[in-house]
C-alpha positions in Angstrom: -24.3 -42.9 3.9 -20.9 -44.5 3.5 -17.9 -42.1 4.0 -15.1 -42.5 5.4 -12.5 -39.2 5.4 -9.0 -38.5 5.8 -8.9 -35.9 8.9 -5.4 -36.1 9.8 -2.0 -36.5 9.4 1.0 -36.6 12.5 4.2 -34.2 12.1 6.8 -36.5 10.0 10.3 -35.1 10.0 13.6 -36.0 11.0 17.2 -37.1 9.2 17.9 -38.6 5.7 17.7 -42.1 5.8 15.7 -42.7 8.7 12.6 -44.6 9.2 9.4 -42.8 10.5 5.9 -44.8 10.7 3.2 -42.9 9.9 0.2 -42.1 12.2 -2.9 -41.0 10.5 -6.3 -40.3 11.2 -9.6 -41.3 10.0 -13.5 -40.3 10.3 -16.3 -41.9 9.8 -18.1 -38.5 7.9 -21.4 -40.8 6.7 -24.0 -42.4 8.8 -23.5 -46.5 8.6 -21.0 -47.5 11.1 -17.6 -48.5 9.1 -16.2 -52.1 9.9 -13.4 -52.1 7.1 -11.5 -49.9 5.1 -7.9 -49.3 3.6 -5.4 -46.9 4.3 -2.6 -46.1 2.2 0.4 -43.9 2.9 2.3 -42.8 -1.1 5.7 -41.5 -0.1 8.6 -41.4 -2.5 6.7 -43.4 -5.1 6.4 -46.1 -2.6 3.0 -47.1 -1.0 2.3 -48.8 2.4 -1.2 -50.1 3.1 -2.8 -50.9 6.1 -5.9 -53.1 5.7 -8.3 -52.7 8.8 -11.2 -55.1 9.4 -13.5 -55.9 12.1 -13.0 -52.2 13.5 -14.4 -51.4 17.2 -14.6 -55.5 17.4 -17.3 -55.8 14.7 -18.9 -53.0 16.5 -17.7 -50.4 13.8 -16.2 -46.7 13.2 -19.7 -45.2 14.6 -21.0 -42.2 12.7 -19.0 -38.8 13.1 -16.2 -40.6 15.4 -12.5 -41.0 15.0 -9.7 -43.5 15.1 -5.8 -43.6 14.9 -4.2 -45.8 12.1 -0.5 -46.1 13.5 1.3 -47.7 10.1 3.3 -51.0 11.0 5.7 -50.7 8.4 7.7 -47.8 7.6 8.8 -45.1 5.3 12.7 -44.1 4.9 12.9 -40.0 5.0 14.5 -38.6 1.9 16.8 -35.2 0.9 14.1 -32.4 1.0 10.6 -31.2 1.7 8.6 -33.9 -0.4 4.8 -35.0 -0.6 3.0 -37.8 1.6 -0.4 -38.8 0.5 -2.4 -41.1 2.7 -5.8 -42.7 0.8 -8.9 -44.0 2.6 -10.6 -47.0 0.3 -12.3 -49.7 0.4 -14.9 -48.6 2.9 -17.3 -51.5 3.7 -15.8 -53.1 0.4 -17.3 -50.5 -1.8 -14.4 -49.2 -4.4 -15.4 -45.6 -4.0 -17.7 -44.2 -1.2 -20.4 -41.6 -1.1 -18.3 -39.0 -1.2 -14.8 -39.2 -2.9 -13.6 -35.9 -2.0 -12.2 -36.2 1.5 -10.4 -39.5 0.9 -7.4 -38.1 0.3 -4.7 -35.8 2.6 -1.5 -34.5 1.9 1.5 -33.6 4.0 4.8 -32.3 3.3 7.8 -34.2 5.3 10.9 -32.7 5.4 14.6 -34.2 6.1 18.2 -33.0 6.1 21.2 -34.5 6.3 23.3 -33.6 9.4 26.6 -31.7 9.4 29.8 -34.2 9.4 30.7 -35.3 13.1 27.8 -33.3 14.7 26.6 -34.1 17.6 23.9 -31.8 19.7 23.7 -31.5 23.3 20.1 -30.8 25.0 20.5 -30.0 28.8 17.3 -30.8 30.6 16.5 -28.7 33.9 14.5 -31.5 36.0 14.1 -32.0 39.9 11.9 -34.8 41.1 9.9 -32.5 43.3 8.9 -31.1 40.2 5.4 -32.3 38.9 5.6 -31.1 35.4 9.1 -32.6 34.8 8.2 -36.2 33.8 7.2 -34.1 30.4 11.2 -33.2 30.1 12.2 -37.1 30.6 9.9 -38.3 28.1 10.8 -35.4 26.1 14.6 -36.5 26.2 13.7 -40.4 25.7 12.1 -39.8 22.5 15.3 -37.4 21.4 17.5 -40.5 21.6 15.0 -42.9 20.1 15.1 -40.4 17.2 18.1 -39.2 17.6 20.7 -41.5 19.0 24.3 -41.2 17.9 23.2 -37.1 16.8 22.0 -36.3 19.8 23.1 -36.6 23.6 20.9 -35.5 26.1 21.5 -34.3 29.9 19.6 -34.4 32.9 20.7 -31.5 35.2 18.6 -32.4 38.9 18.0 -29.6 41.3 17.2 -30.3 44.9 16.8 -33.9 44.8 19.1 -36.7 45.7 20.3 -36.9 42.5 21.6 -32.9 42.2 25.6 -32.1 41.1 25.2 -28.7 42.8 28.1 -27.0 40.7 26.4 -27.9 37.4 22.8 -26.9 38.7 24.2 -23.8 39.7 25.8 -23.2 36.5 22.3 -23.6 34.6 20.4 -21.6 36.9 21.2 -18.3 34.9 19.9 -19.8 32.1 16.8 -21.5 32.8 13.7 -19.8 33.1 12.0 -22.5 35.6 11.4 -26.3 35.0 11.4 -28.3 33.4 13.4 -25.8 30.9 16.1 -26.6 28.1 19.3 -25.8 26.3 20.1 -26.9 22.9 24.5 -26.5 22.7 23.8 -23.9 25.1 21.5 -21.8 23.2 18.5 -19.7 24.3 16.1 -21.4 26.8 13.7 -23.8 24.8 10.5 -25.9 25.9 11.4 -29.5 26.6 8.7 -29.9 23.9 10.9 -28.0 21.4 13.8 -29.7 21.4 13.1 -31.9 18.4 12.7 -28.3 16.4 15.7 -26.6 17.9 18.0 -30.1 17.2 16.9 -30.4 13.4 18.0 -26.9 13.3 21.6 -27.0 14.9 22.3 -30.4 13.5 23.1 -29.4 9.9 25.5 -27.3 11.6 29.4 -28.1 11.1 31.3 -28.4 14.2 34.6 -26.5 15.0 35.9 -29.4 16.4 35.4 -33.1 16.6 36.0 -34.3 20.1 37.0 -38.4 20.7 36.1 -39.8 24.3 38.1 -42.2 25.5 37.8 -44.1 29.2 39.5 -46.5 31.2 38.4 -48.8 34.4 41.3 -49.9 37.0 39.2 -51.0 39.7 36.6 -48.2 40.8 38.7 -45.8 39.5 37.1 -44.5 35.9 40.0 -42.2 34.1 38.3 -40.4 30.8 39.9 -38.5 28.7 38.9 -36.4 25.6 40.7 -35.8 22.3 39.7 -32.9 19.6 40.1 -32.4 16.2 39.7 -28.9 15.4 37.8 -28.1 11.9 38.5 -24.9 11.1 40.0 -21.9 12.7 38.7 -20.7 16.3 38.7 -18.1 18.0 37.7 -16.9 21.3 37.6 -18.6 24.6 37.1 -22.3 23.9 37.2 -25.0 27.0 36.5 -28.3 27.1 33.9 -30.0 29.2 33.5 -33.4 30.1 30.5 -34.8 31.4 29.7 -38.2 33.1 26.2 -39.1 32.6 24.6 -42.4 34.4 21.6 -43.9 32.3 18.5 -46.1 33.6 19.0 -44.8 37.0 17.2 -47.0 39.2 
């Protein structure tokens, strides 16, 4: 009669030290509506609790339905693949419900420490004729929410006002339509998989460390770029510099 279940947990993942809020799910499995209940996320020996009342405005979590429980305080990723545990108590103020079995969910979160100086590039092939590319710009806003200071991503336009025809034709042998990706110019990803193909190339080391530097005299920008080579090389390196513009209005 009173059950409230665990019945999902969002992807956690990212870099050591970082802060990720947990988004859970939770189902009312009995038959009374539930209009209170406890949630607790048990990471790293800590625990975070979110204490929901007066759910659906007094209306309740109705029999067999769903709800997200976005956490409002957060947990700070750790070396490894490690536990998280998220609890549902305290349904309807009883201290265990009907059925104690599907109150508890466990996910493994996993983070890794990025290689020294690394930074990724993600090239984004985008045109704003294209419907389906507003899925590539979130894809790359979220990157640098994550991401920022690991991660730099480029917008490449193709036919549309905002095009650089040379570098659009330089990424059309690579693409396979849009909107398509590049993760430091690797195979052709999914804008959706550039989270998976970043956590993989940042624990990379970098054969060089490049400095930016830039100077303003009136409209005239002069950049420059300095690099610090890690190891040995070998091959045909060059050096590319690109100028992005952000919030483009």
């Amino acid at each position: 009669t009173n059950n409230g279940q665990v019945s999902n947990i969002s992807n956690i993942a990212g870099l050591v030290g970082q802060a990720r809020y947990p988004s859970v799910e939770i189902r009312n499995f009995g038959i009374d509506p539930i209009y209170s209940c406890d949630v607790t996320f048990d990471y790293n020996g800590i625990q975070i609790t979110e204490n929901l009342t007066n759910i659906g405005s007094g209306f309740g979590l109705l029999s067999l339905t769903s709800m997200q429980v976005d956490f409002t305080n957060s947990i700070t990723l750790i070396t490894g693949t490690n536990p998280g545990t998220v609890t549902i108590s305290n349904v309807n103020g009883a201290l265990i419900d009907d059925d104690p079995s599907d109150d508890i969910m466990t996910t493994q979160i996993t983070a890794i420490t990025p290689a020294a100086g690394k930074l990724v590039i993600g090239e984004e092939a985008t045109g704003t004729w294209c419907g389906w590319c507003p899925r590539g710009a979130v894809a790359l806003n979220w990157m640098d929410h994550y991401y920022e200071d690991y991660w730099q991503g480029i917008a490449i336009h193709n036919g549309d006002a905002m095009v650089d025809p040379p570098y659009d034709n330089g990424m059309a042998p690579f693409i396979v339509g849009y909107p398509s990706g590049l993760i430091d110019r690797g195979s052709v990803v999914d804008p959706l998989s550039f989270e998976q193909d970043f956590l993989q190339r940042v624990v990379i080391p970098p054969s060089g460390i490049i400095t930016n530097g830039a100077e303003l005299n009136g409209n005239i920008l002069t950049v420059s770029l300095t690099v610090d080579f890690q190891m040995t090389v070998s091959g045909n390196y060059k050096l590319a510099c690109i100028i992005v513009e952000d919030s483009v209005t």
